[in-house]
C-alpha positions as a Markdown table, in Angstrom:
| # | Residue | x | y | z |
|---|---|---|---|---|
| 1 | Unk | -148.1 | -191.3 | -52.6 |
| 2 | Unk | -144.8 | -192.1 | -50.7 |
| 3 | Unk | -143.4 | -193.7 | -53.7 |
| 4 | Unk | -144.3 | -190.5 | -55.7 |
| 5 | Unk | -142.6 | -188.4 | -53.1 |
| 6 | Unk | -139.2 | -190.3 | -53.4 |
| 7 | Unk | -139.6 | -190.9 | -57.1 |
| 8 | Unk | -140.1 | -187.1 | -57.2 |
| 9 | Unk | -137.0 | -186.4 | -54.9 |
| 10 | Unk | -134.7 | -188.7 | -56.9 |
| 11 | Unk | -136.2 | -186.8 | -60.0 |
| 12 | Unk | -134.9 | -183.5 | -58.9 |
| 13 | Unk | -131.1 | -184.8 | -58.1 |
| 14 | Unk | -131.3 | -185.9 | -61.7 |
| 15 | Unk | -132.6 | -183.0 | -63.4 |
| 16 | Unk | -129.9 | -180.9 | -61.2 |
| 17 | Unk | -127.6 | -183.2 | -62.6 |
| 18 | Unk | -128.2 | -182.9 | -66.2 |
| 19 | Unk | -128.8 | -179.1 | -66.5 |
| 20 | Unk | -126.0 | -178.5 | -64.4 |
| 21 | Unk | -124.1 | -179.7 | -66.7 |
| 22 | Unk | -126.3 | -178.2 | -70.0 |
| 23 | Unk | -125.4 | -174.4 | -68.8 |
| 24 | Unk | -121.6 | -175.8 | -68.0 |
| 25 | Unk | -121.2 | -177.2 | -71.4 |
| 26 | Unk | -122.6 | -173.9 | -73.1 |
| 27 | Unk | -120.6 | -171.7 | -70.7 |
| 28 | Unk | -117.2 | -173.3 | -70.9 |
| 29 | Unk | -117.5 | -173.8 | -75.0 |
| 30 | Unk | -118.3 | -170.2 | -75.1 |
| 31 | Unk | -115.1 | -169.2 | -72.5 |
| 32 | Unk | -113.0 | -171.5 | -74.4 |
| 33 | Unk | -113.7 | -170.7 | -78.2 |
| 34 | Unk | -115.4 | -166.7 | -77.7 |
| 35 | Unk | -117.5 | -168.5 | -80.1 |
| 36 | Unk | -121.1 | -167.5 | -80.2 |
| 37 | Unk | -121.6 | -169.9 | -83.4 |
| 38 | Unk | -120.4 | -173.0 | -81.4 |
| 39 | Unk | -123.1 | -172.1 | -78.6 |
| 40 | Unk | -125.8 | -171.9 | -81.3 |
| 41 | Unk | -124.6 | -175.1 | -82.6 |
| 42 | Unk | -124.8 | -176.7 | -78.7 |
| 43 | Unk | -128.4 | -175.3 | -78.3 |
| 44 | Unk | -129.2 | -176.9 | -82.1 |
| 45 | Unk | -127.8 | -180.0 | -81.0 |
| 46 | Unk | -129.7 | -180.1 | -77.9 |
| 47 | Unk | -133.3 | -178.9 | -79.5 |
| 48 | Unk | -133.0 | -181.3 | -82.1 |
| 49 | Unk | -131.7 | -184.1 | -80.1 |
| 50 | Unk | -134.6 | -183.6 | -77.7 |
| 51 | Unk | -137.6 | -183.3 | -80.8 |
| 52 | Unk | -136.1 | -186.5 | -82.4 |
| 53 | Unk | -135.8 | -188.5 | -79.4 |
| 54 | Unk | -139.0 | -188.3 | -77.6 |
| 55 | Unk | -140.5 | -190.6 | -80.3 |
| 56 | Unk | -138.3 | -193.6 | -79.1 |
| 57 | Unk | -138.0 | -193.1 | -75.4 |
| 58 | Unk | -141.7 | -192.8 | -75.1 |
| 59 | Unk | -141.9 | -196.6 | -76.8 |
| 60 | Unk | -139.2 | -197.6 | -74.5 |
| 61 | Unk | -141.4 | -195.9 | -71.7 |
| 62 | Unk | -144.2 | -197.9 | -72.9 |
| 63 | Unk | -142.3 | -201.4 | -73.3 |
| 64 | Unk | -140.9 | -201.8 | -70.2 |
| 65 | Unk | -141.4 | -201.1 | -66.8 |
| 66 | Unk | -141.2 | -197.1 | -65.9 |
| 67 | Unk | -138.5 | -197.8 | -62.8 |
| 68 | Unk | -136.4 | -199.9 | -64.9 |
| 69 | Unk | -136.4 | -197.0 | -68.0 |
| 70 | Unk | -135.5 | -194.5 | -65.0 |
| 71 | Unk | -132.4 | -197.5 | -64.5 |
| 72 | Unk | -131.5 | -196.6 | -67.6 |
| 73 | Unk | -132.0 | -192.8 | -68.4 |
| 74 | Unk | -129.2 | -192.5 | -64.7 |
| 75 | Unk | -127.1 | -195.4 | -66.1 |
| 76 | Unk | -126.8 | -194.3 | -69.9 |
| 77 | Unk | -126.1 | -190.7 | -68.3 |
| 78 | Unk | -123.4 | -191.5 | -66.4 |
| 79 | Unk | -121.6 | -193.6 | -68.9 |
| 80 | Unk | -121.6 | -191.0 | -71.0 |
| 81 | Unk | -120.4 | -188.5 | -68.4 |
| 82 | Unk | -117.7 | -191.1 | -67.6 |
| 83 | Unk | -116.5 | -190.9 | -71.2 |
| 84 | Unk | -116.8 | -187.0 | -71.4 |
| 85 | Unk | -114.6 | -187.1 | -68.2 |
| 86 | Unk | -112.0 | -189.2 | -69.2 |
| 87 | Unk | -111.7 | -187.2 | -72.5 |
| 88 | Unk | -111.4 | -183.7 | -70.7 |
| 89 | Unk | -108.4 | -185.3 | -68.2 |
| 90 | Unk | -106.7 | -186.8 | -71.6 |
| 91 | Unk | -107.2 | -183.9 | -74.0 |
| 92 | Unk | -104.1 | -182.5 | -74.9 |
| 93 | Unk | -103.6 | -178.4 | -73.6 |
| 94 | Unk | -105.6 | -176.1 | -75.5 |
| 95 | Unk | -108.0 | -178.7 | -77.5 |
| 96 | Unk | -111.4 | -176.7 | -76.9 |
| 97 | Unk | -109.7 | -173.4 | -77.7 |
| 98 | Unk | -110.5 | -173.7 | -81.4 |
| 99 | Unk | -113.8 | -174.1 | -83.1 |
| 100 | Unk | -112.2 | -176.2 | -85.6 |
| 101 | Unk | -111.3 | -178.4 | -82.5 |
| 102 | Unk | -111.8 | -182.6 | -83.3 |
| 103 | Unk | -111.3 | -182.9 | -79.6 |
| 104 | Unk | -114.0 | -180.1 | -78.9 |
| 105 | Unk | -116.4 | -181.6 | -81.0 |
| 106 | Unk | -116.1 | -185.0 | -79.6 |
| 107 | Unk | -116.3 | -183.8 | -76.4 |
| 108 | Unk | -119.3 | -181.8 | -76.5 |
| 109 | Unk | -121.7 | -184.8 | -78.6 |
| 110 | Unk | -120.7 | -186.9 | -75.9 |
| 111 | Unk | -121.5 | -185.2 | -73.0 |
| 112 | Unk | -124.8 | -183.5 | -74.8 |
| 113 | Unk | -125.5 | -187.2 | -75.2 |
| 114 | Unk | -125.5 | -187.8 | -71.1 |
| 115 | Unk | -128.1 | -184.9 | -70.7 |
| 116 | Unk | -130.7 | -186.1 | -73.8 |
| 117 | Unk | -130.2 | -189.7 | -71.8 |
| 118 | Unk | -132.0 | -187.3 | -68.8 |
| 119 | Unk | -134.9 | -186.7 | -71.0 |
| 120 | Unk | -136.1 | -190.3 | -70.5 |
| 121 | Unk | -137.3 | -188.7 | -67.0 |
| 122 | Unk | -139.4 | -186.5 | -68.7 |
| 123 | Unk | -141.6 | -188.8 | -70.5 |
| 124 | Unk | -141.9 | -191.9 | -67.3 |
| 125 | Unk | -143.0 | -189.2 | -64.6 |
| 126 | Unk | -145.8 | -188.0 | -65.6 |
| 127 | Unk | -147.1 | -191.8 | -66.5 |
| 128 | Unk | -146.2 | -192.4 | -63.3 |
| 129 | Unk | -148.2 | -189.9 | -61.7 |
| 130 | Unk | -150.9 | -192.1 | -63.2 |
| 131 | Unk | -149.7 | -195.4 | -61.9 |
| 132 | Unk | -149.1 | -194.0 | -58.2 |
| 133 | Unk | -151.3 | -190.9 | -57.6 |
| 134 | Unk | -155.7 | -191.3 | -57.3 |
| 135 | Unk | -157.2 | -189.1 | -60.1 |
| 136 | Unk | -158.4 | -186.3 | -58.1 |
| 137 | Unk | -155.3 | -185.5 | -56.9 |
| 138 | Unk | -153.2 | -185.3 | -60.2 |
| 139 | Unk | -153.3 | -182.3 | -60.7 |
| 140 | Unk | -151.5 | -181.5 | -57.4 |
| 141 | Unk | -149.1 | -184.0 | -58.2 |
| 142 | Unk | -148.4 | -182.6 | -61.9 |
| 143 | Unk | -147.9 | -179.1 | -59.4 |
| 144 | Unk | -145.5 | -180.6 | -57.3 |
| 145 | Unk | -143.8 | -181.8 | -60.3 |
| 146 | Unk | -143.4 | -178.2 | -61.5 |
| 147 | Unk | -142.1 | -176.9 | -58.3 |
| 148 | Unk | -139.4 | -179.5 | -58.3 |
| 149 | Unk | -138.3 | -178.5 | -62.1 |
| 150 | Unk | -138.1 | -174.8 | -60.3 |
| 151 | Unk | -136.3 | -175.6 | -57.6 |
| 152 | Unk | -133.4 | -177.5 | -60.2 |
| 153 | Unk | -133.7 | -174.4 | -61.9 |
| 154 | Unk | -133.1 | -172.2 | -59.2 |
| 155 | Unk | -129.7 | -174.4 | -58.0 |
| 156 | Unk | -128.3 | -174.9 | -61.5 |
| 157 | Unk | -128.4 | -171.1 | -62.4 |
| 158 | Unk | -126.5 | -170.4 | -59.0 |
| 159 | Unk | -124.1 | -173.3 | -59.5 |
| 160 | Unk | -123.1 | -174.0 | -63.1 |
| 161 | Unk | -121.2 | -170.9 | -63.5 |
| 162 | Unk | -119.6 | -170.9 | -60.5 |
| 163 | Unk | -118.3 | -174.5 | -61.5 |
| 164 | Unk | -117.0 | -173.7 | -64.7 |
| 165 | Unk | -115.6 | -170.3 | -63.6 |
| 166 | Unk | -113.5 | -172.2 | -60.9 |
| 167 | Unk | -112.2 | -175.0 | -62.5 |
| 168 | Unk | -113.9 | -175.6 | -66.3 |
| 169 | Unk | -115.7 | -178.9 | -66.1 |
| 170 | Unk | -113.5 | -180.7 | -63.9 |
| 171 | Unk | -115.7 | -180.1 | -61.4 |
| 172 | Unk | -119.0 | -180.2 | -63.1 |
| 173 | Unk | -118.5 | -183.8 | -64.3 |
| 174 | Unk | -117.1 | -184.6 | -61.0 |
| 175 | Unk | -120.5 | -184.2 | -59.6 |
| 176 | Unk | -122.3 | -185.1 | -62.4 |
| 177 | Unk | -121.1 | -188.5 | -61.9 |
| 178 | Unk | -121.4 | -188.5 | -57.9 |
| 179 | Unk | -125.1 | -187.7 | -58.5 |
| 180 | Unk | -125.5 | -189.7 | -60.9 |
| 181 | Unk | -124.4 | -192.6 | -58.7 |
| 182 | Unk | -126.3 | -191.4 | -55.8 |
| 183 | Unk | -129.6 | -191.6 | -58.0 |
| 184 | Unk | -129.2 | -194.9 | -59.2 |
| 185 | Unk | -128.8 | -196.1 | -55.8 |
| 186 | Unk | -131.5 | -194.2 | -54.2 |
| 187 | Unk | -133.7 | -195.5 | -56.9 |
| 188 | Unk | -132.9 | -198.7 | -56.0 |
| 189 | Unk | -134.8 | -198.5 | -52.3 |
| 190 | Unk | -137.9 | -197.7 | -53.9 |
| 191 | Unk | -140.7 | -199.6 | -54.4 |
| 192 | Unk | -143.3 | -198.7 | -57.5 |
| 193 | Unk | -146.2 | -201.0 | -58.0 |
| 194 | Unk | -146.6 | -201.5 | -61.9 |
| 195 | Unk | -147.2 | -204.6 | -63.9 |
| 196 | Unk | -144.2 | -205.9 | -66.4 |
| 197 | Unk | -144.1 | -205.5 | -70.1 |
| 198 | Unk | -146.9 | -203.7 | -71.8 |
| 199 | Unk | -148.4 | -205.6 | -75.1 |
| 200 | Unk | -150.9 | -204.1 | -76.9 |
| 201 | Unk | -152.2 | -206.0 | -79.4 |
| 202 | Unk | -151.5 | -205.4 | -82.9 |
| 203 | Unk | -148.4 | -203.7 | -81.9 |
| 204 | Unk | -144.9 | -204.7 | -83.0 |
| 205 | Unk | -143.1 | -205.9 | -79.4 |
| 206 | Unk | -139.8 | -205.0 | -80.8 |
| 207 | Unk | -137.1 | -203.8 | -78.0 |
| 208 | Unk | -137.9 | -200.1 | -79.1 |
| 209 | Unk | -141.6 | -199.7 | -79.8 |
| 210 | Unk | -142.1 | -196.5 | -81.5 |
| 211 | Unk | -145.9 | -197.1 | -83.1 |
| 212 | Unk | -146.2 | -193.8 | -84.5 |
| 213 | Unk | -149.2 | -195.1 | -86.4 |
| 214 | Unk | -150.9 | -196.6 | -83.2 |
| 215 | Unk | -150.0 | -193.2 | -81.6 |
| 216 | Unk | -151.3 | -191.2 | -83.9 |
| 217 | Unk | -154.8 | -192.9 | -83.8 |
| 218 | Unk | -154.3 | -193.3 | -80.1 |
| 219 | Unk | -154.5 | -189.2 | -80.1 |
| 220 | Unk | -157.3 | -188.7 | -83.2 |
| 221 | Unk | -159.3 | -191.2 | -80.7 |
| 222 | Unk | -159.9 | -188.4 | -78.3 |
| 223 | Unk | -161.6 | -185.5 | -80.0 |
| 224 | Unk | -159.9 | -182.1 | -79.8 |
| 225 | Unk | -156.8 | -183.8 | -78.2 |
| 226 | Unk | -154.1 | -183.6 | -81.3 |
| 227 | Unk | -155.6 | -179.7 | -81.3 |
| 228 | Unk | -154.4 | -179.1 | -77.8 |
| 229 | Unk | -150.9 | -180.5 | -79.0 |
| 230 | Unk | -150.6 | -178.4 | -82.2 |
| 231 | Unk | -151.7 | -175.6 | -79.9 |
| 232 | Unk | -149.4 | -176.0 | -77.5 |
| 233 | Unk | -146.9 | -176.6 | -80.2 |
| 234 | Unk | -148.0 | -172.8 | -81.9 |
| 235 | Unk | -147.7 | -171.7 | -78.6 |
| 236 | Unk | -144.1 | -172.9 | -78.3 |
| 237 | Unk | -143.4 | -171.4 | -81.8 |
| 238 | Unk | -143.9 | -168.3 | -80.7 |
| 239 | Unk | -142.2 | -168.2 | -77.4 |
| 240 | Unk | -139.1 | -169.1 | -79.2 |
| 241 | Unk | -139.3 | -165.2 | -79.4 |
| 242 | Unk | -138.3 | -165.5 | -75.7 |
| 243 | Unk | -135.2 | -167.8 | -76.2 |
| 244 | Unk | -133.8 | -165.9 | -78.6 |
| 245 | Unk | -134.6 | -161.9 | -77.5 |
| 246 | Unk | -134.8 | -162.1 | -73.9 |
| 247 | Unk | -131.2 | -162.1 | -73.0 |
| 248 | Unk | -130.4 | -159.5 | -75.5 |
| 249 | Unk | -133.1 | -157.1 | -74.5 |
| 250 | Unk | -132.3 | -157.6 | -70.3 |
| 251 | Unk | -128.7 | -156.9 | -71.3 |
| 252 | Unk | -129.6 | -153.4 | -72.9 |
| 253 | Unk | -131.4 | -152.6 | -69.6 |
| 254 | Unk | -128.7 | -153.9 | -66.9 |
| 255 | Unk | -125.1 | -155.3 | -66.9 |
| 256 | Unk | -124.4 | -158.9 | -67.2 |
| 257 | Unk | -123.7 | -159.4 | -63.6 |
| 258 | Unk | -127.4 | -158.0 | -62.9 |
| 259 | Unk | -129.0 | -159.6 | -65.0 |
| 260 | Unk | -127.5 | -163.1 | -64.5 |
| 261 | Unk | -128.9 | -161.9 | -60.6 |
| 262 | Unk | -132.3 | -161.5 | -61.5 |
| 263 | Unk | -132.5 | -165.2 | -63.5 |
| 264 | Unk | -131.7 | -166.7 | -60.3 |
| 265 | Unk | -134.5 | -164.6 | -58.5 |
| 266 | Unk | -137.2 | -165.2 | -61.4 |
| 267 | Unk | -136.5 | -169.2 | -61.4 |
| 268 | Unk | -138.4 | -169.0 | -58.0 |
| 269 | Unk | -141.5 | -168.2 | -59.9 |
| 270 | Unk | -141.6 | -171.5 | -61.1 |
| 271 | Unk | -141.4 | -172.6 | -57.5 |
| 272 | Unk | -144.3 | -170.2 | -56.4 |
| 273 | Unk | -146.3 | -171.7 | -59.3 |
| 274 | Unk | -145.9 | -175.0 | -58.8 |
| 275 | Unk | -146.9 | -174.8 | -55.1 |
| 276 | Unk | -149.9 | -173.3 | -55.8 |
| 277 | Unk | -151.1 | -176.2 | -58.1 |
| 278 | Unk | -149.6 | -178.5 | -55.6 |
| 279 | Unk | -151.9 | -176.8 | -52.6 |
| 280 | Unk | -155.3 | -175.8 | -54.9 |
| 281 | Unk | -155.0 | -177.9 | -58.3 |
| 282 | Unk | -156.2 | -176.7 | -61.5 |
| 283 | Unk | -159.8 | -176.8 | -61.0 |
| 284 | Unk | -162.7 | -178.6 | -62.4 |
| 285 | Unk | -162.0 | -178.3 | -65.6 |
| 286 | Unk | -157.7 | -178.1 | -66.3 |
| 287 | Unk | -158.3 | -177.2 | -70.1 |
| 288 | Unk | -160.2 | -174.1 | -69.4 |
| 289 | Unk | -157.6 | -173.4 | -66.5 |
| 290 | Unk | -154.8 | -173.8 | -69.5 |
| 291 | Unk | -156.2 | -171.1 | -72.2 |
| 292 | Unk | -157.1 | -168.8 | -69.1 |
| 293 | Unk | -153.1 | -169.2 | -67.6 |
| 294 | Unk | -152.6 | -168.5 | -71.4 |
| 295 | Unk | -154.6 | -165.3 | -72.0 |
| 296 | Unk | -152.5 | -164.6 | -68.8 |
| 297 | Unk | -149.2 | -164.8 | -69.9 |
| 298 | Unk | -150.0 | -163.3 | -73.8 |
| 299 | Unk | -151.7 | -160.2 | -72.0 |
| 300 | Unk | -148.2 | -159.7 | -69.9 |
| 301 | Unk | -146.3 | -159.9 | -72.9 |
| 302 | Unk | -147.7 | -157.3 | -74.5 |
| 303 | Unk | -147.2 | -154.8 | -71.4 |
| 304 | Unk | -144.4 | -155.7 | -69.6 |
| 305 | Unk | -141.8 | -154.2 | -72.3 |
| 306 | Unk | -144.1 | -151.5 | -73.0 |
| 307 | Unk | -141.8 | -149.0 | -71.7 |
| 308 | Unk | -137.8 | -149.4 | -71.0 |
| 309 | Unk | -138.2 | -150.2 | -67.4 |
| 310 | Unk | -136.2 | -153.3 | -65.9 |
| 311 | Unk | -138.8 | -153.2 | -62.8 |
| 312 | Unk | -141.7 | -153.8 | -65.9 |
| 313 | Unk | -139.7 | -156.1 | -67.0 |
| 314 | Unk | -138.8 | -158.6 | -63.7 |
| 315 | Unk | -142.2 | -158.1 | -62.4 |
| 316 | Unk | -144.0 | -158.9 | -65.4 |
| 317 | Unk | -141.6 | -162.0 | -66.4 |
| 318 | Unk | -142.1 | -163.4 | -62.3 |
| 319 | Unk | -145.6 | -163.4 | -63.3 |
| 320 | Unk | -145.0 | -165.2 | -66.5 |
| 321 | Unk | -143.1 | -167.4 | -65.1 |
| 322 | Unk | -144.9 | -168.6 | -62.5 |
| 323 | Unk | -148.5 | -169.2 | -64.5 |
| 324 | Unk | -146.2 | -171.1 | -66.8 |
| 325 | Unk | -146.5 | -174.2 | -64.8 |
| 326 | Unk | -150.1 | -174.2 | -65.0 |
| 327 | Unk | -150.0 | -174.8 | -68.2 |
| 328 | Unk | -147.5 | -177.5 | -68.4 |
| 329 | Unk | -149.6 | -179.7 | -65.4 |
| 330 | Unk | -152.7 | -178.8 | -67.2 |
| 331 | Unk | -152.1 | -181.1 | -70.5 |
| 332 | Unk | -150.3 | -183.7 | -68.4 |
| 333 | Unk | -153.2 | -183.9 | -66.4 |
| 334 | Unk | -155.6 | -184.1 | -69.3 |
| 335 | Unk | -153.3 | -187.0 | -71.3 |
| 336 | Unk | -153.1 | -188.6 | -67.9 |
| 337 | Unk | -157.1 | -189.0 | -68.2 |
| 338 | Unk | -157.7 | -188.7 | -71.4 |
| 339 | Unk | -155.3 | -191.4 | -73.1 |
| 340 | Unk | -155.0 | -194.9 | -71.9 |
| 341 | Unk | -151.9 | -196.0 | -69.7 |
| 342 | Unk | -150.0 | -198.7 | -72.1 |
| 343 | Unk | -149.8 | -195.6 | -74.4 |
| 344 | Unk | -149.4 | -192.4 | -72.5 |
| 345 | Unk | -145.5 | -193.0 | -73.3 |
| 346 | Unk | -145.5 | -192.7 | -76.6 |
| 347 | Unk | -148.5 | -189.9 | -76.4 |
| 348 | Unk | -146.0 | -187.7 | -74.0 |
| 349 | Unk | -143.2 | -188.3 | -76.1 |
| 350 | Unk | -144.9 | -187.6 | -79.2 |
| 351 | Unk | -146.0 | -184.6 | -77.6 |
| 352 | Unk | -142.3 | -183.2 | -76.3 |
| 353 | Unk | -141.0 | -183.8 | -80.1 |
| 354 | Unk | -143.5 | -181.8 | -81.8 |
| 355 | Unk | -143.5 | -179.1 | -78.9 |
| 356 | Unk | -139.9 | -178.7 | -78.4 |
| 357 | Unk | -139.4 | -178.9 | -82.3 |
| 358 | Unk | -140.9 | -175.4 | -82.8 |
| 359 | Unk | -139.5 | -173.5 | -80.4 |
| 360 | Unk | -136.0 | -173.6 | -82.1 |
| 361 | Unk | -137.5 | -172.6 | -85.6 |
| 362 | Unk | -138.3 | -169.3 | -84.4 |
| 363 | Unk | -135.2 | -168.6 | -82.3 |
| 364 | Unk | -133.5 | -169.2 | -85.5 |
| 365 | Unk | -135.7 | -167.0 | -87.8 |
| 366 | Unk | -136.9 | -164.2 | -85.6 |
| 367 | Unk | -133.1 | -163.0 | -84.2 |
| 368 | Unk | -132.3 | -161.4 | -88.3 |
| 369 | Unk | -136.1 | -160.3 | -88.5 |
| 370 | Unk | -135.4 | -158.0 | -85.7 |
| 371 | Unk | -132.1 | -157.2 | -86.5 |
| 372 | Unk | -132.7 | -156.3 | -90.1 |
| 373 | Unk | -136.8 | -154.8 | -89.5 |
| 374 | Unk | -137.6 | -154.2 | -86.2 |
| 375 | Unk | -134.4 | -152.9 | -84.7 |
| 376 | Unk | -134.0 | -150.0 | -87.4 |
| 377 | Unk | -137.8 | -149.1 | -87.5 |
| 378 | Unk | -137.6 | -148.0 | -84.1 |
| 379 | Unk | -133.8 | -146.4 | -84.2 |
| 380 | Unk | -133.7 | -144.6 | -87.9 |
| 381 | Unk | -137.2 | -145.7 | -89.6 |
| 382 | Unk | -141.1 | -145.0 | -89.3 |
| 383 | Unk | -141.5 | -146.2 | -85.9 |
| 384 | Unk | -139.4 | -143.3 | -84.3 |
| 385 | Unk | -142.5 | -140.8 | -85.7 |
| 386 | Unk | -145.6 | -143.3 | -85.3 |
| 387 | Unk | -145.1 | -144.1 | -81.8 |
| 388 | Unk | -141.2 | -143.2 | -80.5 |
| 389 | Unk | -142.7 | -139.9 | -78.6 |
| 390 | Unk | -143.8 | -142.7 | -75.8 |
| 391 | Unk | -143.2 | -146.3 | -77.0 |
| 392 | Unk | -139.4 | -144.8 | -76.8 |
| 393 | Unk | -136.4 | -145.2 | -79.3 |
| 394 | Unk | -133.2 | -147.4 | -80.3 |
| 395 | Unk | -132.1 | -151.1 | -80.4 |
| 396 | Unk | -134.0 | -151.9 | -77.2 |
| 397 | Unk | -137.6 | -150.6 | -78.2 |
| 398 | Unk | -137.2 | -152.6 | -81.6 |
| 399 | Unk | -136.6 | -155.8 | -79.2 |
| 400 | Unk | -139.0 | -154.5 | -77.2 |
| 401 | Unk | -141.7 | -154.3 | -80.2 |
| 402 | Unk | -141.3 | -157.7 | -81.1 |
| 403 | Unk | -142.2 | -158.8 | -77.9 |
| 404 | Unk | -145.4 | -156.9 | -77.7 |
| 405 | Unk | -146.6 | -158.1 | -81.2 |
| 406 | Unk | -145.7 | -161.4 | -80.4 |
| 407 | Unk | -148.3 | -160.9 | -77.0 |
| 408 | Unk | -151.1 | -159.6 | -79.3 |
| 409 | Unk | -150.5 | -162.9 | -81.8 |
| 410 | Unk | -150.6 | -164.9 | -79.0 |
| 411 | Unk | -153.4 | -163.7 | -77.1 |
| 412 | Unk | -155.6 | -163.6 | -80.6 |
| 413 | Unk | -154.6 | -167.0 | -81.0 |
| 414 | Unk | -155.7 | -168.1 | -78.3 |
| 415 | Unk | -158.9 | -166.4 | -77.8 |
| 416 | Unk | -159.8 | -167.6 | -81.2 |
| 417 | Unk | -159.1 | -171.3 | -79.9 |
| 418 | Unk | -161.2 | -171.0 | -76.7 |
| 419 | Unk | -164.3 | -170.9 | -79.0 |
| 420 | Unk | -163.5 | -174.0 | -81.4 |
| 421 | Unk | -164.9 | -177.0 | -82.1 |
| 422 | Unk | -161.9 | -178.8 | -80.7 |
| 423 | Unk | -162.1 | -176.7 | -77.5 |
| 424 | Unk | -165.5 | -177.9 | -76.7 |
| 425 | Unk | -164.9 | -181.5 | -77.7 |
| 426 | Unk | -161.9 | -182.0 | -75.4 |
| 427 | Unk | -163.6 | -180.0 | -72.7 |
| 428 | Unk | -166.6 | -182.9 | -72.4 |
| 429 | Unk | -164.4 | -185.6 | -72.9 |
| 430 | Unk | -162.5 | -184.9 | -69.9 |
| 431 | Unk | -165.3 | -183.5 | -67.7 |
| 432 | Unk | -167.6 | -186.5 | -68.4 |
């Protein structure tokens, strides 16, 4: 458990180092270009990056040893970061003023490039968590892991702005370097017990071992598992309702300054939830403790907009938050038992690409639906008469609509799911 400790500590200077300089990079391209298409292209770049490459690094996880694949995720990012550095000191004045900036769009790749290297992280912890930590206590671990993803959270929103604000990202790639340095040689001091190269056989032992076939029937193998991933993947399809309406609709409630206030109070819930899985666990059984954290949070987001109140709002989005980690340490801990070691790589990183893939798809999409349906219906059209007299009117209850359908999908969904085939399967398989 002391390795896991350390591994976890030197886990959280890296993911402080990497989303540091995520919300620097989106921040400063914005303040430089007033471009709201070039952020969209950032956050494309970034969602797409992350869905593609979780197929290779988790058969890089699986090929070689899981400290040596941490070496490489803190090395490859602070080459990168070097690079990104030495462009921003040699860029000629006023090169990431213009969208239509070659410098700009150099610039950005490469340093996007030293935060996907982060990513690597990801997929080795939680297999970690099943070299170092006894059974009974994984789901604690997986707990602790969320509190330490909170508690990056909670220093990069108070931090990354106030970097780029003061000096652009001089500063930021400063320290993402320094930290970058410090990790790899922190890392170097500890100890994990894990055997060398993983052969399995009939598997290509190529330097990058992606085995998408081998991983597939690795996941058929365990009934109802690929349904917990596809559900989990509709689950992030339709929370990409979040990523794209949640700023929009906080920002008709409060002013900018507020509400950039009230992210740095909310990523505490993480925090809050992870503890709690860190103290009790997840229970007997973690897949019944998943749908029940996810009737949870579909049930609050079909209330907490119900009425334009910013107190509804933060109080039912702190609750939201913090039952979010339960689900997250919930199908960790399941792969962890479910799916054998010398492939829970390539089952993790299968999972983050098809997960992470859906999200974006319904940022994209649902931002003109609501613009162009929802928005008027509760400003000009039918909605104003149906239920305006208390649901309320304009720009913000169309938002606001959206969320609450996108609750009562959600909580159908997943209702519906607790009494399948697949739900039962899984259940016994990981209760036997």
């Amino acid at each position: 458990m002391r390795a896991f400790y350390l591994l976890l500590a030197n886990n959280v200077v890296s993911s402080i180092t990497n989303f540091t300089v995520w919300f620097a990079i989106t921040y400063f391209t914005y303040l430089q270009t007033q471009s709201v298409i070039a952020t969209s292209v950032i956050s494309g770049l970034f969602l797409v990056s992350t869905a593609i490459s979780g197929f290779c690094f988790g058969g890089l996880v699986d090929r070689y040893k899981k400290k040596t694949m941490m070496y490489v995720s803190s090395i490859a990012s602070l080459v990168f970061y070097l690079m990104s550095f030495a462009i921003y000191l040699t860029a000629p004045q006023g090169s990431f003023t213009s969208i239509e900036s070659v410098v700009l769009w150099v610039f950005v790749p490469i340093t996007m490039l030293g935060v996907i290297s982060g990513n690597i992280r990801n997929i080795v912890l939680p297999t970690l968590i099943t070299i170092l930590v006894p059974e009974k206590m994984r789901d604690r671990a997986n707990g602790m892991a969320g509190t330490a993803g909170g508690i990056s959270f909670l220093i990069v929103s108070v931090i990354s702005g106030f970097l780029v604000g003061h000096s652009g990202m001089y500063w930021v790639l400063i320290l993402a370097i320094v930290l970058s340095l410090a990790s790899i040689l922190h890392l170097w001091f500890i100890s994990v017990p894990e055997k060398g190269h993983v052969h399995v056989e009939g598997v290509s032992h190529s330097p990058v071992n992606l085995d998408i076939k081998g991983t597939l029937k690795a996941i058929s193998s365990v009934p109802g598992l690929f349904a917990l991933i596809l559900f989990t993947t509709f689950n992030n399809f339709i929370g990409g309702v979040f990523m794209s309406l949640m700023d929009a609709y906080g920002l008709s409630l409060v002013s900018v300054q507020v509400w950039g206030l009230i992210w740095g109070v909310l990523s505490i819930a993480f925090i809050v939830g992870g503890l709690i899985i860190a103290k009790w666990g997840l229970g007997k059984n973690p897949l019944k403790t998943l749908f029940t954290a996810n009737v949870f949070i579909w049930t609050i987001c079909i209330f907490f907009t119900i009425q334009p109140s910013i107190v509804f709002l933060v109080v039912g989005m702190f609750l939201y938050l913090s039952v979010v980690p339960y689900i997250e340490a919930a199908e960790h801990t399941i792969i962890q038992k479910v799916v054998k070691h010398e492939r829970q790589g390539r089952v993790f990183g299968f999972a983050q690409s098809i997960e992470q893939a859906a999200s974006p798809l319904t940022a994209f999409a649902i931002g003109p639906i609501t613009q162009l349906v929802f928005i008027p219906f509760m400003t000009t059209g039918a909605g104003v008469d149906l239920i305006g007299s208390w649901f309320g009117t304009g720009p913000g209850r169309g938002i606001a609509l959206v969320f609450t359908l996108t609750g009562c999908i959600g909580l159908t969904m997943t209702l519906l799911a607790m009494r399948s085939r697949s739900y039962a399967l899984l259940s016994r398989q990981y209760v036997k």
